[in-house]
Legacy VTK file of the C-alpha trace (Angstrom):
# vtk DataFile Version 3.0
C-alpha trace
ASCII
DATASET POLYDATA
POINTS 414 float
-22.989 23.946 10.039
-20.165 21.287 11.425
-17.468 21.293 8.836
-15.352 17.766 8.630
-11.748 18.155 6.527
-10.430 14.965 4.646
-6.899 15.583 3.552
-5.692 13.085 0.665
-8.188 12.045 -1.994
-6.177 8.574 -2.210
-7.787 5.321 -1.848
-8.804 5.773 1.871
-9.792 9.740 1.621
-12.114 9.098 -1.173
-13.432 5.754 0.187
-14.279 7.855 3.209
-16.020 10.846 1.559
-17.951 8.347 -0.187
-19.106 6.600 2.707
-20.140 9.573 5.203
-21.721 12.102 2.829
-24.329 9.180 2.914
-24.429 8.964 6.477
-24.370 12.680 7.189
-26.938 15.015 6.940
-25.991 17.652 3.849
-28.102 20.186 5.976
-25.778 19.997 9.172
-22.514 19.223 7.401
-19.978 20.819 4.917
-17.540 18.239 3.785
-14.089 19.345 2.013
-11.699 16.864 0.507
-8.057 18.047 0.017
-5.374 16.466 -2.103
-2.749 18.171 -4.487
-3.237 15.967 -7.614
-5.977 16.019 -10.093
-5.369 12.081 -10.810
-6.074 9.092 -8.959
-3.665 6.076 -9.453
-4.569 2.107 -9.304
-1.317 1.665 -7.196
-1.659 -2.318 -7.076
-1.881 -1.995 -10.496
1.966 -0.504 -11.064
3.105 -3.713 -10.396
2.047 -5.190 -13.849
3.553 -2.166 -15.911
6.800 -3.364 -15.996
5.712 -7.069 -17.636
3.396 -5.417 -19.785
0.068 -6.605 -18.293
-1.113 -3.260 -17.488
-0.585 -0.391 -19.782
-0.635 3.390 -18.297
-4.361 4.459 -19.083
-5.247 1.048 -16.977
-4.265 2.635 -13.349
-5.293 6.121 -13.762
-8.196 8.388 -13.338
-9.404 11.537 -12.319
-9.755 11.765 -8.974
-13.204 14.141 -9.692
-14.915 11.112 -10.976
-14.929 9.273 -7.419
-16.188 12.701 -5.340
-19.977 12.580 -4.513
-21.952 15.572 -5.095
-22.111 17.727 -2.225
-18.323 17.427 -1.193
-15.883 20.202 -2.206
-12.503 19.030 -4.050
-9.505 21.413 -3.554
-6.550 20.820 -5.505
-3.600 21.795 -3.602
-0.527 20.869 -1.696
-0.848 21.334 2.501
1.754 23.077 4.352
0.428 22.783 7.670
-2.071 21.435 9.953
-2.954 23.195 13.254
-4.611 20.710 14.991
-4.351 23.116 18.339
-6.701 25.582 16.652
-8.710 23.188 14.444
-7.177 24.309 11.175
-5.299 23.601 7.679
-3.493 25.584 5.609
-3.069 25.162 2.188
0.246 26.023 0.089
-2.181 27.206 -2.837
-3.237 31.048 -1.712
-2.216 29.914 1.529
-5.788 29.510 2.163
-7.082 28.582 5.603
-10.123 25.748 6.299
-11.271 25.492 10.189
-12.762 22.349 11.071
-14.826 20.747 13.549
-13.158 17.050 12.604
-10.364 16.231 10.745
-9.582 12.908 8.798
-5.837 12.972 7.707
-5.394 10.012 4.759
-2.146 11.797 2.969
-0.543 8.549 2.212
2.977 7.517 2.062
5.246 8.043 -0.401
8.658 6.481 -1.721
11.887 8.420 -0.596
15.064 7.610 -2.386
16.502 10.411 -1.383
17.124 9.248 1.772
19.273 6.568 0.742
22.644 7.889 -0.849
23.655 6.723 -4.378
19.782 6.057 -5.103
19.445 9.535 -6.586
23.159 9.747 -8.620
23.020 9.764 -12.040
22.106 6.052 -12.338
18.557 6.518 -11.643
15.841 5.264 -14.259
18.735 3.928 -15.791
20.391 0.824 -14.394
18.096 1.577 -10.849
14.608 1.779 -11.027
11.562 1.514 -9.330
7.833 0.542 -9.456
5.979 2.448 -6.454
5.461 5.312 -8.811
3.877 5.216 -12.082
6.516 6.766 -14.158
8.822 4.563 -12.381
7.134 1.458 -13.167
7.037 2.693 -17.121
10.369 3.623 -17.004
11.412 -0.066 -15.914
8.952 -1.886 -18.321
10.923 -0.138 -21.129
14.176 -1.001 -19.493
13.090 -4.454 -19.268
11.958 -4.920 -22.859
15.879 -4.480 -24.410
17.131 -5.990 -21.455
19.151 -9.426 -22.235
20.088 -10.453 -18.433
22.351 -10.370 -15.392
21.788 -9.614 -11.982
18.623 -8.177 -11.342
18.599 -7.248 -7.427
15.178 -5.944 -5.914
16.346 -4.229 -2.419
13.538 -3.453 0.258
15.326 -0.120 2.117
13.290 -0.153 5.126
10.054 -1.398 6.466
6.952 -0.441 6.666
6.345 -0.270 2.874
3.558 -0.567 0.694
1.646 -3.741 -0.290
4.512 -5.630 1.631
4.392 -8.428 -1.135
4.777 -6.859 -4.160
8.766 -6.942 -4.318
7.879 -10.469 -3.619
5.835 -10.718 -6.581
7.554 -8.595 -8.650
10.190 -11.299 -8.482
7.694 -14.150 -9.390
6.689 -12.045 -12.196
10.096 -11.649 -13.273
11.067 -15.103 -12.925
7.593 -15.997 -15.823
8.836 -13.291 -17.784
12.351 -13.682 -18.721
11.173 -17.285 -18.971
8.706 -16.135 -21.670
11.285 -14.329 -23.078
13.748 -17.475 -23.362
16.306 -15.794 -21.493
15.891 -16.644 -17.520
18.862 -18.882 -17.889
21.129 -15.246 -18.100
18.685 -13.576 -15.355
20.231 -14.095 -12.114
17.600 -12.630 -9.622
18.354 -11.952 -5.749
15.975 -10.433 -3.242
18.261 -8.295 -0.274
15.504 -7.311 2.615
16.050 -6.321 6.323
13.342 -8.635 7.367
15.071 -12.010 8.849
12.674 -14.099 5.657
10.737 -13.625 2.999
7.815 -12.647 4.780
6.906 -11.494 8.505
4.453 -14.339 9.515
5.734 -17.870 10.065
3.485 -19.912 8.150
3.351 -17.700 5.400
6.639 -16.961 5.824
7.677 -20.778 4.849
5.063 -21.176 1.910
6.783 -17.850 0.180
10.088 -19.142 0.976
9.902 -22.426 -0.448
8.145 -20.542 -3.454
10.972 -18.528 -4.176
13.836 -21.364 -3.665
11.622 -23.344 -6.036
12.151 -20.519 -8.986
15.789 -19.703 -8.030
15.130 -16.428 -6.374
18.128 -15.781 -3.844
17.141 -14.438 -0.809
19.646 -12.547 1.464
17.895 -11.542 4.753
18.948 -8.656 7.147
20.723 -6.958 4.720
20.122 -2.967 6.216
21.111 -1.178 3.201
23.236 2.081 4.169
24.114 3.339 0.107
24.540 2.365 -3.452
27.378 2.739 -5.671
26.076 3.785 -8.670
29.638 3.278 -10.517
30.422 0.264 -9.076
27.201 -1.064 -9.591
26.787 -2.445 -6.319
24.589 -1.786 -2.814
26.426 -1.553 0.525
24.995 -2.418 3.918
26.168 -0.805 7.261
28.266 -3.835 7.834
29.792 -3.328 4.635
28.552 -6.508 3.116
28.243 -5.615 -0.601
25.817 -6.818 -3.392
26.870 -6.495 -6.477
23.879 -5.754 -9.541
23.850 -5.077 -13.066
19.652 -4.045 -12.429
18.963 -3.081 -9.380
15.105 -2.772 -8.830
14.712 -0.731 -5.788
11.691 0.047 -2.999
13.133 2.797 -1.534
12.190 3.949 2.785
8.376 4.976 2.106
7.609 7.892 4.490
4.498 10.124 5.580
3.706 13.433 3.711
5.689 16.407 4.715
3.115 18.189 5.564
3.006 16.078 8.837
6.078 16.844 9.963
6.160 20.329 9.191
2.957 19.887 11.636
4.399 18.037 14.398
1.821 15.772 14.528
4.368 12.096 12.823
7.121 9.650 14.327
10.415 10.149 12.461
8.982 8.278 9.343
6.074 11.358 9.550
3.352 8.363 10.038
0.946 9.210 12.562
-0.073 6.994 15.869
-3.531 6.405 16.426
-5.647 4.436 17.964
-5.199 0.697 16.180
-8.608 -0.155 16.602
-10.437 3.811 16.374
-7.985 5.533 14.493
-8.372 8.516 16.601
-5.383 10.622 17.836
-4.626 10.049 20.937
-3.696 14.221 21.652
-6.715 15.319 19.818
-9.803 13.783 20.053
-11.399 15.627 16.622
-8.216 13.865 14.241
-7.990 10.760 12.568
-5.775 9.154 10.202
-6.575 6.344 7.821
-4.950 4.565 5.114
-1.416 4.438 4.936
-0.701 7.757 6.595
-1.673 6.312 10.005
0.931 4.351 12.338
-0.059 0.478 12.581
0.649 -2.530 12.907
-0.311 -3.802 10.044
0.331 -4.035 6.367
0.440 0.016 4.228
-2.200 -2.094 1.752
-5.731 -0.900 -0.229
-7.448 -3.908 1.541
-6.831 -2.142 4.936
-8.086 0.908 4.439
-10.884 -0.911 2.689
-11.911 -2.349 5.916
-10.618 0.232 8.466
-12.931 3.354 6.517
-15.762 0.369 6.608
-15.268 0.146 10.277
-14.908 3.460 10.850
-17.650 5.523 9.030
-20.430 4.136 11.261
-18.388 4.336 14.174
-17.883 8.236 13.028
-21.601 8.476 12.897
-21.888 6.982 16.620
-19.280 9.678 18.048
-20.256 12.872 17.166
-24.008 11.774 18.472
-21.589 11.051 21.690
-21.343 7.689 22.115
-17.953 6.357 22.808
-16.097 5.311 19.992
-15.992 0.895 19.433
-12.513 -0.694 19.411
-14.330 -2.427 16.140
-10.747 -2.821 13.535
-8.932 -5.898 14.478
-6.269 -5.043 11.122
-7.980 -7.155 8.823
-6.148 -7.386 5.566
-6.565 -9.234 2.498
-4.024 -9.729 0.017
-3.830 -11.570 -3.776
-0.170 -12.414 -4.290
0.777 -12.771 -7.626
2.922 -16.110 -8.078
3.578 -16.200 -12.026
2.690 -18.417 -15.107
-1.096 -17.460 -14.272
-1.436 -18.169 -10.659
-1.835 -16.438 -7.976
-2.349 -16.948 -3.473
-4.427 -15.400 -1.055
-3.831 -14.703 2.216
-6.002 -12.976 4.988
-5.104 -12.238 8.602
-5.352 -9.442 10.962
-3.491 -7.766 13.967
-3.630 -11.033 16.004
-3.754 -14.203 13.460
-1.245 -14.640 11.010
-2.058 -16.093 7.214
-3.487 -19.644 7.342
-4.418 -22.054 5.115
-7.955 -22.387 3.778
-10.932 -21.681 1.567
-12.035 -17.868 1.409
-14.765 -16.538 1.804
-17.130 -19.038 2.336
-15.698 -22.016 4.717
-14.874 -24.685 2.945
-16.116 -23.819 -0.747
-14.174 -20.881 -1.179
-13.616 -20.380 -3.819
-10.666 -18.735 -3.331
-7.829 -21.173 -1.795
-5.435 -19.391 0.800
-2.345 -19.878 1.144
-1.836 -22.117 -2.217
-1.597 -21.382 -5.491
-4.737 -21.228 -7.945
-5.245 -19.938 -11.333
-8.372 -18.265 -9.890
-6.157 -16.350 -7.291
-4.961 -14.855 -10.089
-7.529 -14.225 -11.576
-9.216 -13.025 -9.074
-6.370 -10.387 -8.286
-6.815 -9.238 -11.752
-10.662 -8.313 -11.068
-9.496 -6.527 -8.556
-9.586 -3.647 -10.446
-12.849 -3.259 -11.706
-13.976 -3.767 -8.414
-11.575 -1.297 -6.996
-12.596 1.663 -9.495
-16.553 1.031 -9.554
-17.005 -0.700 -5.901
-14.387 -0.037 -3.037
-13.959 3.951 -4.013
-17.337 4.748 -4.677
-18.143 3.385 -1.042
-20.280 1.033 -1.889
-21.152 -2.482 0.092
-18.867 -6.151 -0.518
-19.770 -9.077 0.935
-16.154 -9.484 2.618
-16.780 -8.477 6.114
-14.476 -5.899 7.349
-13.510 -8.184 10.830
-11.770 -11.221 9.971
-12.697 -14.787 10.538
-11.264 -17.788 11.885
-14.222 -19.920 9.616
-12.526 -21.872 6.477
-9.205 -21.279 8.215
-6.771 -24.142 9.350
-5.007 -23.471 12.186
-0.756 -24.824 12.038
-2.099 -27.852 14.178
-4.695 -28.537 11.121
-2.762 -28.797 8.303
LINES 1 415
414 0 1 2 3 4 5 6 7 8 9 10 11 12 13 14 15 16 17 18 19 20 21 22 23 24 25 26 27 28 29 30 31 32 33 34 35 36 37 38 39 40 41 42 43 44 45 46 47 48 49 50 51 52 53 54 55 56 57 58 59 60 61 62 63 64 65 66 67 68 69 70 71 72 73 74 75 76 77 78 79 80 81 82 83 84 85 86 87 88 89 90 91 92 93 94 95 96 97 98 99 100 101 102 103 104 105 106 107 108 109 110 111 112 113 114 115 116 117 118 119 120 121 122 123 124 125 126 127 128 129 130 131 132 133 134 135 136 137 138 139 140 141 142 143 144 145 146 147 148 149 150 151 152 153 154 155 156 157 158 159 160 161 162 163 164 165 166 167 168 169 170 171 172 173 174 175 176 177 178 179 180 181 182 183 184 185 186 187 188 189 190 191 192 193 194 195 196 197 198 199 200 201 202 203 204 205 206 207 208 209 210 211 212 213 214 215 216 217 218 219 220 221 222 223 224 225 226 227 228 229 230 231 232 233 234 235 236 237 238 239 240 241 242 243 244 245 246 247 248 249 250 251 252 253 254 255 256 257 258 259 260 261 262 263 264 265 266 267 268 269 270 271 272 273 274 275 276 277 278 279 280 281 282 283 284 285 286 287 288 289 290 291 292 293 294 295 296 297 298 299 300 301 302 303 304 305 306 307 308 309 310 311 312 313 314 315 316 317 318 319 320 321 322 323 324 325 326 327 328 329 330 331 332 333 334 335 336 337 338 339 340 341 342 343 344 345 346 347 348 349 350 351 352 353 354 355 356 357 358 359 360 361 362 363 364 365 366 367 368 369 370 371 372 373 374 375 376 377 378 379 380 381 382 383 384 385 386 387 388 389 390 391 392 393 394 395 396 397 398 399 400 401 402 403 404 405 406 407 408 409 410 411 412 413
């Protein structure tokens, strides 16, 4: 009996267990899932907490409900992976699982301790967050008796999760304090180490114009070293200060502990791979998925959406020996949310940035990229249902998991 390990029953762990205990015969293989919560969180969906379109029983579930039969749950934390003797231990019992093929998809997770002032005795209080769910609750409480100011949403460091939602978390701010009557006393400024809104050019200028539009400051390669809690203000290694009376922050995401306690991460305790195979280059029985894994590409559910679609058959193909097929070209897809009901698309990959377009069928859409549509929004917002009943249980879309250039305009097009 081959044994294969999955550590983090995220959205890319469970997608995966989903996918291969079809492909895999039950009679030649034990599969064991890992993860040390019992709950599964809609993460896209903790941007909406704060402005009240999501409440908390929207984004969670238990993670139990999204296991096939046949695949063993364990519910504990890791403390260390021994990938030179093909094993895991686990902090619960300090039990030990051998393996014949490992699939690490622990995630990444928000760090504000690594920035000092974050954690002082301002936070959840005049600093919050929305990467967690109790964060994103706290702030939509926060935000309900808050009459204005300077609301300042700092990016710490890159990579981050879903690089667009501090983007649209300020578009969604901008509607709501509008709603509310009171975005003429809402002064809102966006601080990011990136040199523009955005990483890709094209994309880069559409967002950019979006936010000048709504009166959404942006101050680029600003490299945060600290807050000042009691001064109210954030400090960059220059010393260039920006003051806040709200500062919304999305603190250095990092890998899970367990990684570096293991040896196996960069100093962010992400793990490099193969960017089209996923496989470890120093052990050829290891890969990482999801968010966990070292790429360049955006930490985002659409990613691991297509990389565990690429990947499962290609799984399948390797341990019958065949070599494994560079087959992920990053592929990610991406609703951003835009305010007063609308929403844009954009889709791209490790070589083509976002273009304009019509998505997914070429020229009839109907999903418009790169422009803003009340059906992009919508469409974000269906998302979800399609997320809890489709993408986990590993079930087939008709988005293919390569991208392509059809429906797209290239910058000499348009």
């Amino acid at each position: 009996m081959k044994k294969l390990v999955v550590l983090g029953a995220g959205t890319a762990g469970t997608m995966v267990v989903n996918r291969l205990r079809k492909l895999l015969d039950a009679n030649e293989w034990q599969v064991t899932i890992v993860d040390q919560d019992e709950t599964h969180y809609y993460q896209p969906g903790f941007l909406f907490l704060p402005f009240g379109t999501y409440q908390g029983k929207d984004v969670i579930k238990p993670k139990r409900d999204f296991i096939p039969s046949g695949v063993e749950l364990i519910v504990s934390p890791i403390d260390v992976i021994d990938a030179e003797n093909n094993s895991v231990t686990l902090v619960k019992d300090q039990r030990v699982l051998t393996y014949d093929f490992l699939v690490i998809a622990t995630g990444a997770q928000i760090r504000p301790d690594q920035t000092p002032g974050l954690l002082e005795h301002e936070w959840h209080k005049t600093i919050h967050d929305f990467y967690t769910f109790d964060g994103a609750l706290t702030l939509a409480r926060h935000l309900e008796q808050w009459q204005g100011g300077r609301l300042v949403v700092n990016v710490v460091e890159n990579p981050i999760k879903c690089p667009v939602a501090p983007l649209e978390f300020l578009m969604l701010a901008d509607f709501y304090f509008q709603d509310r009557g009171i975005r003429d006393r809402v002064e809102l400024v966006y601080t990011t180490p990136l040199p523009g809104a955005f990483t890709k050019p094209v994309c880069n200028r559409e967002l950019s114009g979006m936010l000048q539009a709504k009166g959404i400051q942006v101050v680029p390669e600003f490299q945060i070293e600290r807050v000042d809690p009691d001064a109210k203000k954030i400090v960059a290694y220059d010393e260039t200060a920006i003051g806040y009376d709200l500062l919304v922050t999305v603190p250095m995401n990092m890998g899970d502990e367990c990684i570096a306690r293991s040896g196996l991460g960069d100093e962010s305790n992400f793990i490099p791979v193969d960017k089209h195979t996923f496989v470890s280059p120093k052990h050829a029985n290891i890969f990482v998925l999801g968010d966990a894994a070292a790429l360049p590409t955006s930490k985002a559910g659409s990613v691991a959406h297509f990389a565990v679609e690429c990947f499962a058959e290609n799984f399948v193909r390797y341990i019958q020996g065949s070599e494994l097929d560079p087959s992920f070209d990053g592929h990610t897809n991406c609703f951003i949310e835009s305010g007063f009901g609308k929403g844009l698309l954009i889709d791209f990959n490790y070589d083509t940035e976002p273009l304009p377009g019509r998505f997914p069928l070429p020229g009839i859409g109907p999903f418009a990229l790169l422009q803003e549509s009340r059906l992009n929004h919508l469409g974000k917002l269906a998302f979800r249902w399609m997320y809890w009943n489709i993408l986990l249980k590993g079930r087939n879309t008709l988005l293919p998991a390569r991208m392509s250039m059809a429906g797209k305009m290239t910058p000499h097009q348009n």
